[in-house]
C-alpha positions in Angstrom: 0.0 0.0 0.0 1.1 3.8 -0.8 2.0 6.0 2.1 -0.2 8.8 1.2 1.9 11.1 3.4 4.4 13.9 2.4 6.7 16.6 3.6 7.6 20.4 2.9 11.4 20.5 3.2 12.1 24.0 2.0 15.9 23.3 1.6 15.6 20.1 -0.8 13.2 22.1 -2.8 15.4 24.9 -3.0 18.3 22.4 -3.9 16.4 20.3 -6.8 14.3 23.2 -7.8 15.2 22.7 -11.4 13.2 22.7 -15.2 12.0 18.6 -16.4 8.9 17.0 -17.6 5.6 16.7 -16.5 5.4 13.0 -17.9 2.0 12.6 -18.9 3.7 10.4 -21.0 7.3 8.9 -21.2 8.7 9.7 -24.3 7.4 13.3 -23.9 6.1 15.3 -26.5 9.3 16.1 -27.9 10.6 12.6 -28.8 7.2 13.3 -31.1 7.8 13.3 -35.6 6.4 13.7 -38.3 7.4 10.6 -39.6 4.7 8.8 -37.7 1.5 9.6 -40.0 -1.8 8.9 -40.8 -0.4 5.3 -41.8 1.2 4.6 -39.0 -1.7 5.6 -36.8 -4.4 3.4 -38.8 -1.8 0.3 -38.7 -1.7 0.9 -34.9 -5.8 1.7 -34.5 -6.3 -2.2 -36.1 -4.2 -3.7 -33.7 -6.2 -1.9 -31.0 -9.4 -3.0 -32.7 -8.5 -6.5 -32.7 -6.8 -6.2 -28.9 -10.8 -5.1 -28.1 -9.2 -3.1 -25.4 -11.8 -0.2 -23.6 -11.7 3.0 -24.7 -11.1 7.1 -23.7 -12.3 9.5 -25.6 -10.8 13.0 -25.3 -12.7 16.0 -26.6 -11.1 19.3 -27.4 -13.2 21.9 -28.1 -10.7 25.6 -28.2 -12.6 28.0 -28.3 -12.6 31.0 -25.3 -14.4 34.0 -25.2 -11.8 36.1 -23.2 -8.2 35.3 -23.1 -6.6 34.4 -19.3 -3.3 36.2 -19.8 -1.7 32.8 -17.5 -3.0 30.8 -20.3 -0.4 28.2 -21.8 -3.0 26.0 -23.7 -4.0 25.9 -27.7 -7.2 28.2 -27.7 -9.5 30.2 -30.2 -10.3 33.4 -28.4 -13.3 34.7 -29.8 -16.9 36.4 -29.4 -18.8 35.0 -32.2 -19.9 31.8 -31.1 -20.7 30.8 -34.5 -17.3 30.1 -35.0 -18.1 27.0 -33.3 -20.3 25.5 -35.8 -17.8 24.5 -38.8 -15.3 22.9 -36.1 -18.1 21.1 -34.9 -19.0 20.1 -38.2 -15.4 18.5 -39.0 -15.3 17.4 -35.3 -18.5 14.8 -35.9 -16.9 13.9 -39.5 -13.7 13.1 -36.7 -15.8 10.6 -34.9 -17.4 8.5 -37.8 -14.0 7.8 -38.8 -12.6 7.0 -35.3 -14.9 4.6 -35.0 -15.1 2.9 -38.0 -11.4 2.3 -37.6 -11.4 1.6 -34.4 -14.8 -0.6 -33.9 -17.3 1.5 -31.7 -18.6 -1.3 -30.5 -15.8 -1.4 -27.3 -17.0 -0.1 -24.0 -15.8 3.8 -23.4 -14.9 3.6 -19.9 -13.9 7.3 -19.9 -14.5 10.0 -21.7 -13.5 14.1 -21.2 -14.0 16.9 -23.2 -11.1 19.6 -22.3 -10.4 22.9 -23.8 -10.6 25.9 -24.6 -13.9 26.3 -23.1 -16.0 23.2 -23.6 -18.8 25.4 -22.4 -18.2 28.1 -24.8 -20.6 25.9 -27.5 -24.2 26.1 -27.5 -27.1 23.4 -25.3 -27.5 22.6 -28.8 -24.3 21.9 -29.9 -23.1 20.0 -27.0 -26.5 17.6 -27.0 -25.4 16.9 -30.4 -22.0 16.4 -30.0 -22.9 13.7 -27.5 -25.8 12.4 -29.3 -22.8 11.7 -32.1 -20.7 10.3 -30.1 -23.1 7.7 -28.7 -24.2 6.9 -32.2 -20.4 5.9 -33.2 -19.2 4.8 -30.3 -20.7 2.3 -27.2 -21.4 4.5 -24.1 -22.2 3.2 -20.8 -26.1 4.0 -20.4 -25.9 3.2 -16.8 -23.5 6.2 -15.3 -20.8 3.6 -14.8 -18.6 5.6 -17.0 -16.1 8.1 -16.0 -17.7 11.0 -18.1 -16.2 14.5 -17.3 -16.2 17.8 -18.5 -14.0 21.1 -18.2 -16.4 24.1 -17.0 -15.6 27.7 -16.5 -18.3 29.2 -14.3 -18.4 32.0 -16.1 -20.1 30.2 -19.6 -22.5 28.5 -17.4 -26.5 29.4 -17.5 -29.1 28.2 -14.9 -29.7 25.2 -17.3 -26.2 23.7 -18.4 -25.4 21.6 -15.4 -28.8 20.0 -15.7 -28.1 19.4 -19.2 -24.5 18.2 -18.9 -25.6 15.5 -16.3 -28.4 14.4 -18.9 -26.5 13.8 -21.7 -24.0 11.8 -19.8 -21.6 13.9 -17.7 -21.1 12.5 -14.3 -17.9 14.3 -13.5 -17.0 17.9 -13.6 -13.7 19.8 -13.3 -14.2 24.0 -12.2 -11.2 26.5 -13.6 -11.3 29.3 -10.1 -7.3 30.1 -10.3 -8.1 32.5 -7.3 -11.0 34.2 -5.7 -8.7 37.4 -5.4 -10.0 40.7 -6.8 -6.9 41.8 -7.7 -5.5 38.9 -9.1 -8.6 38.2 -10.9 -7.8 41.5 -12.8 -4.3 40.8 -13.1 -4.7 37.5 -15.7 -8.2 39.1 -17.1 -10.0 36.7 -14.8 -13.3 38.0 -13.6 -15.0 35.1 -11.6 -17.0 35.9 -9.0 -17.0 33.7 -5.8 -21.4 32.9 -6.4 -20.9 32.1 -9.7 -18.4 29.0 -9.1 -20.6 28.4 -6.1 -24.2 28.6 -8.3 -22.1 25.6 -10.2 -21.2 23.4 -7.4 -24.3 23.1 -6.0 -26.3 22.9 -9.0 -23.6 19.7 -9.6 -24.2 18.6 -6.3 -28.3 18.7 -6.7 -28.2 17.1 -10.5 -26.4 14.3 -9.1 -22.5 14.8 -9.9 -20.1 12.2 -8.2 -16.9 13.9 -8.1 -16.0 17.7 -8.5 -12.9 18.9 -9.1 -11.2 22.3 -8.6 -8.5 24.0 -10.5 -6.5 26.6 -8.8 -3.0 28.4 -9.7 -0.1 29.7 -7.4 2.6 32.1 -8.8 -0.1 34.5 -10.3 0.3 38.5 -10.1 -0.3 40.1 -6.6 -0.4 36.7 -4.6 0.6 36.7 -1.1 0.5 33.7 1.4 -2.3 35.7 3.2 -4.3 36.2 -0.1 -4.1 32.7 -1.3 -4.9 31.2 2.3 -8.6 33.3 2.1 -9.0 31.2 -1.4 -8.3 28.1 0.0 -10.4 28.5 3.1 -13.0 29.1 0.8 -12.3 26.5 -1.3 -12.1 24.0 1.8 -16.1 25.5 2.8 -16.8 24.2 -0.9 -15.4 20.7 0.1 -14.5 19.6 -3.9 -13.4 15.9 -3.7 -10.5 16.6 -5.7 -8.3 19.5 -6.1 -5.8 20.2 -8.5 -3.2 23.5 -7.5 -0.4 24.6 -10.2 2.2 26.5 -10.6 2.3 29.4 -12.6 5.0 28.9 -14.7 5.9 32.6 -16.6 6.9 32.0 -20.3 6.4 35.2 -21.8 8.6 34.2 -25.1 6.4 31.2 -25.5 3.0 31.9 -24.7 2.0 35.6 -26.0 -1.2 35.8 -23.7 1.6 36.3 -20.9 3.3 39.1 -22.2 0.3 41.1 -20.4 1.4 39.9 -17.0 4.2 42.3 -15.7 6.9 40.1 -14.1 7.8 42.8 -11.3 4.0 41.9 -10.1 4.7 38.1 -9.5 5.7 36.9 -6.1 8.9 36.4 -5.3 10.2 32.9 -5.2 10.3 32.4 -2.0 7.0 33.5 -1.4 5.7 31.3 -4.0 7.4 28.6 -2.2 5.5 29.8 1.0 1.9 29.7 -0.8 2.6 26.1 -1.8 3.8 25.1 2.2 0.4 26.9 3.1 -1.4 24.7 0.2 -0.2 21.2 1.0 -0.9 22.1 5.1 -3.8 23.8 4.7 -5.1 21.1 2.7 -3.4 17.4 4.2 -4.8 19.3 7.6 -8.3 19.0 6.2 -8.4 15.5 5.2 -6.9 15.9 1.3 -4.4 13.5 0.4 -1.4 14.2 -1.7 -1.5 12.4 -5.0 1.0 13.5 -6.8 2.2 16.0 -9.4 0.0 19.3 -7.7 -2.9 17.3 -7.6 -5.0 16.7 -4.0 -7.8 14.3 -3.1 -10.1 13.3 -0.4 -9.3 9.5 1.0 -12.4 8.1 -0.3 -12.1 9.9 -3.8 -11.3 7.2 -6.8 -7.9 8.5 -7.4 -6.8 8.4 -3.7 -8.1 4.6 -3.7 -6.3 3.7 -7.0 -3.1 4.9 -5.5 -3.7 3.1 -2.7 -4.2 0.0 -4.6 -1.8 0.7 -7.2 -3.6 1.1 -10.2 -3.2 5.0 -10.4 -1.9 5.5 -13.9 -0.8 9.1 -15.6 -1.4 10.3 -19.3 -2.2 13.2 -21.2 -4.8 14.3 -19.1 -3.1 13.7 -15.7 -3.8 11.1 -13.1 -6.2 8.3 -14.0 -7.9 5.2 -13.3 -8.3 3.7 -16.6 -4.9 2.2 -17.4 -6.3 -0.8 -19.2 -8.1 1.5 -22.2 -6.7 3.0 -25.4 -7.0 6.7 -24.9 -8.5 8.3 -29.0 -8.0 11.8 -29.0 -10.2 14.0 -31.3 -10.4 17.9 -32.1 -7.2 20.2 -33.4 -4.5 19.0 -31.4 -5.3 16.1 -29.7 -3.0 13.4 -28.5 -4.1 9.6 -28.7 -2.6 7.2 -27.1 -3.2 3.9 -28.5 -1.2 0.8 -27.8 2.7 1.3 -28.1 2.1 4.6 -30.1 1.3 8.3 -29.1 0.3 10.5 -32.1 -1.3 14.1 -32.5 -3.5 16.0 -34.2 -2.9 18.8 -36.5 -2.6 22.1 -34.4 -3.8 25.0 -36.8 -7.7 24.8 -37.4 -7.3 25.4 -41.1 -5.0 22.6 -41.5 -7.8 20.6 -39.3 -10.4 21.4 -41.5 -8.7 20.5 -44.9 -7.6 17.4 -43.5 -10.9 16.2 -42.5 -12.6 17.5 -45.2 -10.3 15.2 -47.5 -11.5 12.2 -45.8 -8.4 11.6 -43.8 -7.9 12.0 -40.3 -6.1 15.0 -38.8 -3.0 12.9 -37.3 0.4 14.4 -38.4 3.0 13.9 -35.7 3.6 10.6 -33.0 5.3 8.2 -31.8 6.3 4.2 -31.6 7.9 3.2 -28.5 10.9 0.8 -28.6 11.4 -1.9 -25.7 14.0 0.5 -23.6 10.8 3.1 -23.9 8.4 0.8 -22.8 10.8 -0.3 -19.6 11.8 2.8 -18.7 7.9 4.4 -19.0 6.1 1.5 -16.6 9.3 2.4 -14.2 8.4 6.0 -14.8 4.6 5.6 -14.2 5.1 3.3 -11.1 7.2 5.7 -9.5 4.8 9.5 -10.4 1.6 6.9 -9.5 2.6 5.8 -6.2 5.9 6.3 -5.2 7.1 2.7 -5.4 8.8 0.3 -7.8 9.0 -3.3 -7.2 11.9 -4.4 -9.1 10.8 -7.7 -8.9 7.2 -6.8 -11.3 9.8 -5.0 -13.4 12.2 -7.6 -14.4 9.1 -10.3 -14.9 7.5 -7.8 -17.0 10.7 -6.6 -19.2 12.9 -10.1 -19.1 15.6 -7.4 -17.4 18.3 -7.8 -14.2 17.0 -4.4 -12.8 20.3 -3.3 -10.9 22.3 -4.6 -14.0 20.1 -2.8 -16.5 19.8 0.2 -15.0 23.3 0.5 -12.4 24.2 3.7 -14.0 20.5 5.1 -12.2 20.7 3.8 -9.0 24.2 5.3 -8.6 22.9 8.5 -9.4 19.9 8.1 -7.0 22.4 8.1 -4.3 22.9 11.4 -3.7 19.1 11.5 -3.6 19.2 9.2 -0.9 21.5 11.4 0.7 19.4 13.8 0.7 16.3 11.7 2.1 14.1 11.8 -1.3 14.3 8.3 -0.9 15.6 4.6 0.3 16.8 1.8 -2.1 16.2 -1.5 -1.1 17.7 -4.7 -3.0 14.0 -5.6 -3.8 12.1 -2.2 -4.4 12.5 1.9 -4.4 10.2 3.6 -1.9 9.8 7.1 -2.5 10.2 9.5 1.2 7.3 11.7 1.8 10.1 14.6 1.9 11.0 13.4 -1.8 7.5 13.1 -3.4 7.3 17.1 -4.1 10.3 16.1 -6.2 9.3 13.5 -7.7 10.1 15.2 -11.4 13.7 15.0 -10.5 13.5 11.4 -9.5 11.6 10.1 -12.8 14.4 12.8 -14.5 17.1 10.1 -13.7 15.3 7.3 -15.9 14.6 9.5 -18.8 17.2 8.3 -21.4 16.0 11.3 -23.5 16.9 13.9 -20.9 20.3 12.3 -20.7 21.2 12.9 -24.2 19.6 16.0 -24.4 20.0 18.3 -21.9 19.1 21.5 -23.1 15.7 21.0 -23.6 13.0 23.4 -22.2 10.3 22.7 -19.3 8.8 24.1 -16.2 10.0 24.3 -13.3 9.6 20.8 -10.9 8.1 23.2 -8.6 
């Protein structure tokens, strides 16, 4: 069983507090070519069909109608919500083709729709894009599903949640960032606290079994004092899960950001006082730490599946659905299906020509080798619960462990050291000090990172 426990050690943080991956998937994104194709994607999708292996369906639907200057994500932001209708149009023309390739016929134990704003599109429009959806592919009728749905309070009218639960939604994650006037203003965030309350309880009345809330430290004008009245707020609201980010400040990369004037973020320290505030404000109130800035209650199906160790990661975070092959569908989806990761065209232009050619949108991906496939179930194991059983490892991969990988566990020493964590001859157990740092950990089995070690990501924390 996973100790769900962890610890704030201000100096280790300060010492490993350093740029690496998220890993919502191991080989990141960048390992990602164009040399994996449409071709490549449909030879993959039959051997899925045949494995009849569950599936996730991911949703994006980009459109915004105001721009969050903190905003990292692949977005339309527009007012004319008729600008919908034409992606919609291509994104239903998506789905017939998915599932023909893929046999609709297999169970879709999951299914999300992210953004963007799913909200942003019209009762109308999202009744039929689910109404599609069931056509092509077999949904649970019996709310047994793991159906959810991003929602910004703020595109929400005194009928959608209502709606959302009757066309399937069960699950619902709420973008607040911070209940803070000022910062509100700040990242062109106006969100008052009754309208993400209106939400909740209209989810709690229609039915909802698990609410999430998003929230984001590092932002403009945020103090430790500031951010603790948002989170005893938050904790009133009692969300079963909670998900807390850092604000990572990319100006050069993400234009929306170049509004946010650097001289009004906190300091780093401070930052690093918020997020001490966070994880005790929170672990004080019942939330467990799963991982990766993301916070649940003990009962809540992520906490259980880390318990039990079946908690699995991919491109939409923590999950329970290991055993499905994840289809993404919209402009810049990612699938995951079998030993292959491939993504969607980004630019909606180059979207709609592809999908109006008959062809689906996939231009870049990825086939994993046998060293990828080791190296991302040690990878998972450790960012999912903070454990790896060597022994499950080398049945799995036909590998001596400390042979195969001796050049790691030297360098985990010093990490040991340091009391991130204790190597035994049969497993690696993850400290509760070391799970904050758990990036740098996973870092030391990325052959990638090795070979390249310029590349560019956020900060671990």
């Amino acid at each position: 069983m996973t100790n769900q426990s962890i610890e704030f050690d201000i100096d280790l943080i300060k010492r490993y507090d350093k740029s690496g991956p998220r890993y919502t998937s191991y080989p990141t994104a960048v390992q990602f070519h164009e040399g994996f194709s449409e071709a490549e994607y449909r030879k993959w999708a039959q051997k899925s069909r045949e494995s009849g292996r569950p599936l996730s369906l991911y949703f994006h639907i980009p459109f915004c109608d105001t721009v969050c200057f903190y905003c990292g994500c692949n977005k339309v932001v527009t007012k004319n919500r008729k600008r919908a209708a034409p992606y919609l149009e291509r994104l239903h023309r998506e789905i017939e083709m998915q599932a023909e390739l893929l046999d609709g016929s297999r169970p879709v134990n999951q299914l999300h729709w992210g953004g963007g704003t799913p909200t942003f599109i019209s009762h109308d429009e999202m009744t039929a894009l689910m109404d599609k959806t069931r056509e092509c592919f077999n949904l649970h009728d019996d709310d047994s599903g793991e159906y959810s749905i991003e929602i910004d309070p703020r595109e929400v009218q005194t009928d959608t949640v209502a709606l959302l639960r009757k066309i399937g939604f069960n699950r619902m994650s709420l973008g607040v960032q911070d209940f803070d006037p000022r910062v509100q203003k700040a990242v062109n965030r106006i969100q008052t606290e009754e309208q993400t309350l209106s939400v909740l309880e209209a989810a709690r009345r229609e039915g909802f079994k698990s609410m999430s809330i998003d929230l984001i430290y590092g932002l403009p004008f945020q103090s430790t004092e500031s951010f603790g009245r948002t989170l005893d707020r938050i904790l009133e609201i009692s969300p079963d899960r909670l998900a807390v980010f850092n604000y990572a400040h990319l100006p050069e990369l993400f234009k929306p950001q170049r509004r946010i004037e650097a001289g009004d973020l906190p300091s780093p320290q401070e930052k690093l006082d918020i997020l001490q505030l966070t994880i005790d404000k929170l672990t004080r109130n019942g939330y467990l730490y799963i991982g990766m800035d993301h916070f649940a209650k003990p009962d809540d199906e992520l906490a259980v599946a880390q318990r039990e160790r079946t908690l699995y990661r991919n491109f939409q975070g923590y999950s329970t659905h290991a055993d499905c092959d994840l289809v993404g569908l919209g402009s810049t989806s990612i699938s995951q299906v079998g030993d292959t990761y491939s993504q969607n065209l980004k630019g909606m232009e180059e979207y709609y020509e592809r999908i109006d050619a008959g062809r689906l949108a996939v231009f870049r991906g990825y086939e994993l080798n046998e060293d990828d496939k080791l190296r991302r179930s040690v990878i998972t194991n450790l960012i999912c619960h903070f454990v790896l059983h060597k022994a499950e490892v080398e049945k799995t991969f036909g590998i001596t462990f400390d042979e195969y990988f001796a050049a790691e566990l030297n360098e985990l020493n010093e990490m040991e050291k340091d009391g991130l964590l204790e190597q035994h001859p049969d497993r690696i157990e993850v400290k509760p000090a070391g799970k904050l740092l758990i990036r740098n950990i996973c870092m030391v089995f990325d052959r990638y990172l090795r070979e390249k070690a310029n590349r560019s990501f956020s900060k671990v924390i």
